[in-house]
ROSE-4610 file (N, C-alpha, C; in Angstrom, 1 decimal, always signed):
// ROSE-4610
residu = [X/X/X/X/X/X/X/X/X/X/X/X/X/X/X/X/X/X/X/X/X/X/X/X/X/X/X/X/X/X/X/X/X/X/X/X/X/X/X/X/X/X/X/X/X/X/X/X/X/X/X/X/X/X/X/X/X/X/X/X/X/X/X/X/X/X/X/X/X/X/X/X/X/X/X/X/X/X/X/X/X/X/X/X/X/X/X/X/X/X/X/X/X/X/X/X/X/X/X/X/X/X/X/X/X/X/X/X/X/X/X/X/X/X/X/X/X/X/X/X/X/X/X/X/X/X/X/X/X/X/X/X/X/X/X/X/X/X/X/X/X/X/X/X/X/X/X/X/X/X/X/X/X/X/X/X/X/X/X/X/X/X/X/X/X/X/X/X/X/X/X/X/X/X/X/X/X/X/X/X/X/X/X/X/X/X/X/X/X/X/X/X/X/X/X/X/X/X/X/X/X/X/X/X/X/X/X/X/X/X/X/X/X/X/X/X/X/X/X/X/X/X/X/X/X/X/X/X/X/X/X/X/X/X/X/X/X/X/X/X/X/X/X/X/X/X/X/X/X/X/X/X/X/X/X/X/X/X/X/X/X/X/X/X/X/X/X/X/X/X/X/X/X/X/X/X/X/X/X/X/X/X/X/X/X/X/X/X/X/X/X/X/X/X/X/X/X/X/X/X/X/X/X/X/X/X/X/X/X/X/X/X/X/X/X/X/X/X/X/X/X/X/X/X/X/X/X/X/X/X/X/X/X/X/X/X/X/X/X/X/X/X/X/X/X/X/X/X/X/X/X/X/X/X/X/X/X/X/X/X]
num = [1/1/1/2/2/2/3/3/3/4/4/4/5/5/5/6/6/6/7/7/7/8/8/8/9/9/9/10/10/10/11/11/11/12/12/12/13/13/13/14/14/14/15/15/15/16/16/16/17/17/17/18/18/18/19/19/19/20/20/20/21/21/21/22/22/22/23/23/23/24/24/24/25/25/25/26/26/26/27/27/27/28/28/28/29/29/29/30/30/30/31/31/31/32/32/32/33/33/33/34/34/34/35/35/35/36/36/36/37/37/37/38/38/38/39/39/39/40/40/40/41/41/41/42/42/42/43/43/43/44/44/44/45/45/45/46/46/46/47/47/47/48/48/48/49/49/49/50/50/50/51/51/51/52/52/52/53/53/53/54/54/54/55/55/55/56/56/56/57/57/57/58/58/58/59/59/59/60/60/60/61/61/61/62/62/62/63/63/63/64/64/64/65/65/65/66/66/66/67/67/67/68/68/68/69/69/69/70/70/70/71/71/71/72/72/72/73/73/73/74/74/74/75/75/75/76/76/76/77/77/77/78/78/78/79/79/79/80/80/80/81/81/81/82/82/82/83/83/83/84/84/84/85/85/85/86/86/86/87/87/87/88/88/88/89/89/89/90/90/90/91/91/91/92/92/92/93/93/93/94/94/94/95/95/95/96/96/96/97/97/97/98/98/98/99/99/99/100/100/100/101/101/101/102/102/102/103/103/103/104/104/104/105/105/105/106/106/106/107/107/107/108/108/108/109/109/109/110/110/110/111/111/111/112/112/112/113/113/113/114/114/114/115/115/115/116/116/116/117/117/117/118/118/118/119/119/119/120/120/120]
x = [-20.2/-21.4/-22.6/-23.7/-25.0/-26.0/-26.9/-28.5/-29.4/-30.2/-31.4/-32.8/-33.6/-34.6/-35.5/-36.8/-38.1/-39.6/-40.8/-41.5/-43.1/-42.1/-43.1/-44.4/-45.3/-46.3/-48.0/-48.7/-49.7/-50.8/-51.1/-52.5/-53.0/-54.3/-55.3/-55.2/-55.6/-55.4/-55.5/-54.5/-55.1/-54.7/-54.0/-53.4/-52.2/-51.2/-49.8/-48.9/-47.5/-46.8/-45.4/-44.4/-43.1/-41.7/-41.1/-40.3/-38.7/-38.4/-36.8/-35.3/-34.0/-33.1/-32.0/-31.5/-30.6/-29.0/-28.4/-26.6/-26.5/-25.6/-24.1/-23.7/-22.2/-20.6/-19.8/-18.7/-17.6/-17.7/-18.8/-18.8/-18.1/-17.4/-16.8/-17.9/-19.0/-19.8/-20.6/-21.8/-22.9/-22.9/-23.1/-23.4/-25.1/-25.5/-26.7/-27.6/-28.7/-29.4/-31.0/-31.1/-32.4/-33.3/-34.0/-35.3/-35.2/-35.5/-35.9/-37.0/-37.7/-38.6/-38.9/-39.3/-38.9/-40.3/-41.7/-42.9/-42.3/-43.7/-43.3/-43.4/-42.5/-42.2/-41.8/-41.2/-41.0/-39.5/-38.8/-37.5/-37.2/-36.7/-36.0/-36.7/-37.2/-37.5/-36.8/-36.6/-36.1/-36.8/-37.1/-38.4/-37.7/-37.0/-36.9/-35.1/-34.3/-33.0/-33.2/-32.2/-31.6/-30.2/-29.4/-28.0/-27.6/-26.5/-25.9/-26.6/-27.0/-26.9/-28.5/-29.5/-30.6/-31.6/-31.4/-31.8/-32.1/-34.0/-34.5/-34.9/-34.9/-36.1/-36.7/-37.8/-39.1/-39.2/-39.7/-40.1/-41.2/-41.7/-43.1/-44.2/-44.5/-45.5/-46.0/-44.4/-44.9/-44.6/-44.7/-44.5/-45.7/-45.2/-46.7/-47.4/-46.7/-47.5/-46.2/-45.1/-43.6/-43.0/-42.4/-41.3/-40.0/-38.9/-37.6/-36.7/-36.3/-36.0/-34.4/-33.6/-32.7/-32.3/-31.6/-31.2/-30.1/-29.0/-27.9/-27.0/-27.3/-26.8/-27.4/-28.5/-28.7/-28.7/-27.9/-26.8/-28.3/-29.4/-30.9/-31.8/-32.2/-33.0/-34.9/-35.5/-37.1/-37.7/-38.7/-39.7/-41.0/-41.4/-43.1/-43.8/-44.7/-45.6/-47.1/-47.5/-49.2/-49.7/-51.5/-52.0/-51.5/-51.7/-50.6/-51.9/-51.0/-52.2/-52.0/-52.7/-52.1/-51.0/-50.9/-49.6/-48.6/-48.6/-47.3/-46.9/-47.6/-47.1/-45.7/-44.7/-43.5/-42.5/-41.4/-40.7/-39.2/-39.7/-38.9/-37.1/-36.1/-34.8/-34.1/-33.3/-32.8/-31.0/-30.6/-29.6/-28.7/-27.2/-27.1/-25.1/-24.9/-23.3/-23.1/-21.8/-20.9/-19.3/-18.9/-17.4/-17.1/-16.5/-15.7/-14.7/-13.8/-12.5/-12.8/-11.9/-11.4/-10.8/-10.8/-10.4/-10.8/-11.7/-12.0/-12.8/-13.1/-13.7/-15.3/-16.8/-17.8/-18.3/-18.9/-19.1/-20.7/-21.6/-22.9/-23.2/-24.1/-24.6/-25.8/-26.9/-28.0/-28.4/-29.8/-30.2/-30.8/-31.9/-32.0/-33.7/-34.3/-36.1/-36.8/-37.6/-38.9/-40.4/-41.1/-42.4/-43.4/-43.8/-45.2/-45.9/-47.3/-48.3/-49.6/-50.3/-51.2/-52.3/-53.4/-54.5/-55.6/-57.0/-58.3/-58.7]
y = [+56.1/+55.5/+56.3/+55.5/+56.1/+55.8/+56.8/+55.9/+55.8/+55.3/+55.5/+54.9/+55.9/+55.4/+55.4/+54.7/+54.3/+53.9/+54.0/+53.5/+54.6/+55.6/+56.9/+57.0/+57.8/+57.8/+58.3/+58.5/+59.3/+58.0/+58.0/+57.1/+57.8/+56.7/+57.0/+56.9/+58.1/+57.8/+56.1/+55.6/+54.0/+53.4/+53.8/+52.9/+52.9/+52.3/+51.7/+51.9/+51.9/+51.9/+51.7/+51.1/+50.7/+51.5/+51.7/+52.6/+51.9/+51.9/+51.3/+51.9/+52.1/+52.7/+51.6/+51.6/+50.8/+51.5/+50.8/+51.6/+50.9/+51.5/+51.1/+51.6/+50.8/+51.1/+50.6/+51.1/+50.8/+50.7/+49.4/+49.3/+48.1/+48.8/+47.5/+46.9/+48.3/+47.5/+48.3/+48.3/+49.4/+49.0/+50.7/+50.7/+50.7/+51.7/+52.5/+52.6/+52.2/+53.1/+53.1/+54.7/+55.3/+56.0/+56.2/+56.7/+58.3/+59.3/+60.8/+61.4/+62.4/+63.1/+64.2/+65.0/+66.3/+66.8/+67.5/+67.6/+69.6/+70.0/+71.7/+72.1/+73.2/+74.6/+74.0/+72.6/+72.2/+71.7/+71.4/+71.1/+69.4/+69.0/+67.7/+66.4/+65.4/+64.4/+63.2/+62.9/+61.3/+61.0/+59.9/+59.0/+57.0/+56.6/+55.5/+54.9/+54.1/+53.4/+52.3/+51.3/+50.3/+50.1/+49.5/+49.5/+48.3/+47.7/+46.8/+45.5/+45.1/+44.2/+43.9/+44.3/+44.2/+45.3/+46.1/+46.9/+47.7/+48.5/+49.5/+50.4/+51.6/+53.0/+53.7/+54.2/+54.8/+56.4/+57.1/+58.5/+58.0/+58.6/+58.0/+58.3/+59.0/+59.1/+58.5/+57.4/+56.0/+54.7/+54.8/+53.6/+52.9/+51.5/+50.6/+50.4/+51.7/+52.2/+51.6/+51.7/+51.5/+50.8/+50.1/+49.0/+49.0/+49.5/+49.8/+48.4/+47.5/+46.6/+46.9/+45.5/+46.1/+44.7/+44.2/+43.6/+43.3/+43.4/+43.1/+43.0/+41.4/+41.3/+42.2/+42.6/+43.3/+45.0/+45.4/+46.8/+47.8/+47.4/+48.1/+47.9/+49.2/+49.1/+50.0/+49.0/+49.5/+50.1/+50.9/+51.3/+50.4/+50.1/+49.5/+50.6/+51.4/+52.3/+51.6/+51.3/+51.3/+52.4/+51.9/+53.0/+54.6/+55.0/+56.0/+57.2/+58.4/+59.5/+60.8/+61.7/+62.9/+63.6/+63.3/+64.4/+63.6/+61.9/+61.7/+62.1/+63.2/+63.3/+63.9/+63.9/+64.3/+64.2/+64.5/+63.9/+62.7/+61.8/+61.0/+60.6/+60.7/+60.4/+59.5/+58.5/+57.3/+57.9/+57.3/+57.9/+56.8/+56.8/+55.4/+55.8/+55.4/+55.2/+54.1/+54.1/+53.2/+53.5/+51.9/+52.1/+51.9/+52.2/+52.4/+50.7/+50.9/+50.2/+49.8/+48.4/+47.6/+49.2/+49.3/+50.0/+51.6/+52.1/+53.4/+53.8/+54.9/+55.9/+55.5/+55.6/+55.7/+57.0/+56.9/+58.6/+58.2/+59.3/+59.3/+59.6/+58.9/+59.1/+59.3/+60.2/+60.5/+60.4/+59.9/+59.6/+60.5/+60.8/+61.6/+62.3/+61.4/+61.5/+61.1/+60.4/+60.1/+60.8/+61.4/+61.9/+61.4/+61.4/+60.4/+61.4/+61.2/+62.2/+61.2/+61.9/+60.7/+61.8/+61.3/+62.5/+61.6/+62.0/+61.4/+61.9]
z = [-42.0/-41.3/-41.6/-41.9/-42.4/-41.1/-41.0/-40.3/-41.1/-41.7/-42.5/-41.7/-41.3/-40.8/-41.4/-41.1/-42.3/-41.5/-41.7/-41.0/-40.9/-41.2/-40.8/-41.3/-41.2/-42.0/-40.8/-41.8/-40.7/-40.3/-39.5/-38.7/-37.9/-37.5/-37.0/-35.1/-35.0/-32.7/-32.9/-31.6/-31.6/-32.5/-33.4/-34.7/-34.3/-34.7/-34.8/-36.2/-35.5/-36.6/-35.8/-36.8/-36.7/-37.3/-36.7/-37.2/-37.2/-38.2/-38.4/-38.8/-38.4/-38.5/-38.2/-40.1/-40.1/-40.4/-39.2/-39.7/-40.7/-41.6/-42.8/-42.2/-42.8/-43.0/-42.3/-41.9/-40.9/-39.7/-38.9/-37.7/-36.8/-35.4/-34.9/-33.8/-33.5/-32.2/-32.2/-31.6/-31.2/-30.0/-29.4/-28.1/-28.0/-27.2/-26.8/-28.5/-28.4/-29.8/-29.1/-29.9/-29.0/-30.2/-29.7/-30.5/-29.4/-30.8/-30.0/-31.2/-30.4/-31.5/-31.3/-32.3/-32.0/-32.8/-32.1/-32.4/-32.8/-33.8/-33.9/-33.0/-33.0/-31.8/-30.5/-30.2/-29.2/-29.2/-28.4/-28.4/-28.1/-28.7/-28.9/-28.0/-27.8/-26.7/-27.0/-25.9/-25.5/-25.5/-26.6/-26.2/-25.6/-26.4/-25.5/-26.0/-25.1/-26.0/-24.9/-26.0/-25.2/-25.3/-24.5/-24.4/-25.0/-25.2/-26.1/-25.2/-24.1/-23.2/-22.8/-23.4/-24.0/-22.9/-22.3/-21.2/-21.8/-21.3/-22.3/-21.3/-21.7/-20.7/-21.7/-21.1/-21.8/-21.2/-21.7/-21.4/-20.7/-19.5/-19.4/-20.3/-20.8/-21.7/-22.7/-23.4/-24.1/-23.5/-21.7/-21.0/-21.9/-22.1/-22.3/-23.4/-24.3/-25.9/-26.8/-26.6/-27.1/-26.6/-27.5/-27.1/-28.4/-27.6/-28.4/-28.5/-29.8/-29.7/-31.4/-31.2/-31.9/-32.2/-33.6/-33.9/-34.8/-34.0/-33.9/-35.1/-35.2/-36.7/-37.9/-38.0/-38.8/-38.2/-38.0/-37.3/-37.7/-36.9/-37.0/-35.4/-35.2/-34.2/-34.6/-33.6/-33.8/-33.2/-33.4/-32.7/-32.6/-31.9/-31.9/-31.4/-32.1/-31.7/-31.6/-30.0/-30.3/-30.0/-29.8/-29.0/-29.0/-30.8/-31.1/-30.5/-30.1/-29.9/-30.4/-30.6/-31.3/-30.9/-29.9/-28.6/-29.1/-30.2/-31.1/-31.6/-32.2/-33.8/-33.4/-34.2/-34.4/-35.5/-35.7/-36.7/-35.8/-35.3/-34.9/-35.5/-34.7/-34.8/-34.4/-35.0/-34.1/-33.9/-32.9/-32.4/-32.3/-32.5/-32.1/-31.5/-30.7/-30.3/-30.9/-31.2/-31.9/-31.5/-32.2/-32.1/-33.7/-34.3/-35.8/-36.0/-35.3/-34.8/-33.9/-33.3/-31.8/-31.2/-30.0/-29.5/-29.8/-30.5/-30.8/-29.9/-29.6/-28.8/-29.0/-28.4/-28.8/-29.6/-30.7/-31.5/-31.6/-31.1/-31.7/-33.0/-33.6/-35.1/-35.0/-35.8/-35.9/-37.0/-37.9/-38.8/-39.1/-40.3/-40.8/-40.4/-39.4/-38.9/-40.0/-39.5/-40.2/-40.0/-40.0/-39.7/-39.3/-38.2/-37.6/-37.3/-38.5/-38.0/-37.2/-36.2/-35.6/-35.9/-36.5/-36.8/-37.3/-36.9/-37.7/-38.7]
């Protein structure tokens, strides 16, 4: 099982961008898939997931600016970044539970981050 995420890239305060992380391989289901980001000298953030049953939470910080969305058949979930601001910048991670097998255990997978710089 792979994550490959994509989307990154530097903008302007107030500009936008989308960020995408798609699984391969051997899947029987996805659970939970989440977006985290991890800015320098600072340790890890939850920024937003939704669960298999289409229910999302936000950090408050991108209540209203983000919207975490996922699409199924295509074993990929998004970020919608507006209203981007410099306290974004980070190198973002998608995270995702899965099952392998009918009956297997849930195992988290983590992709590889993409880089979102927000700067003028």
């Amino acid at each position: 099982v792979q994550l490959q995420a994509s989307g990154g890239g530097l903008v302007q305060p107030g500009g936008s961008l989308r960020l995408s992380c798609t699984v391969s391989g051997s899947v029987f289901s996805l659970n939970t898939m989440a977006w985290y980001r991890q800015a320098p000298g600072r340790q890890r953030e939850w920024v937003a997931s939704m669960v298999s049953g289409g229910a999302s939470n936000y950090v408050d910080s991108v209540k209203g600016r983000f919207t975490i969305s996922r699409d199924n058949a295509k074993n990929t979930v998004y970020l919608q970044m507006n209203s981007l601001k410099p306290e974004d910048t980070a190198v973002y991670s998608c995270n995702v539970g899965l099952r392998r097998t009918v009956g297997s255990r849930v195992t988290s997978y983590w992709g590889q981050g993409t880089q979102v710089t927000v700067s003028s």
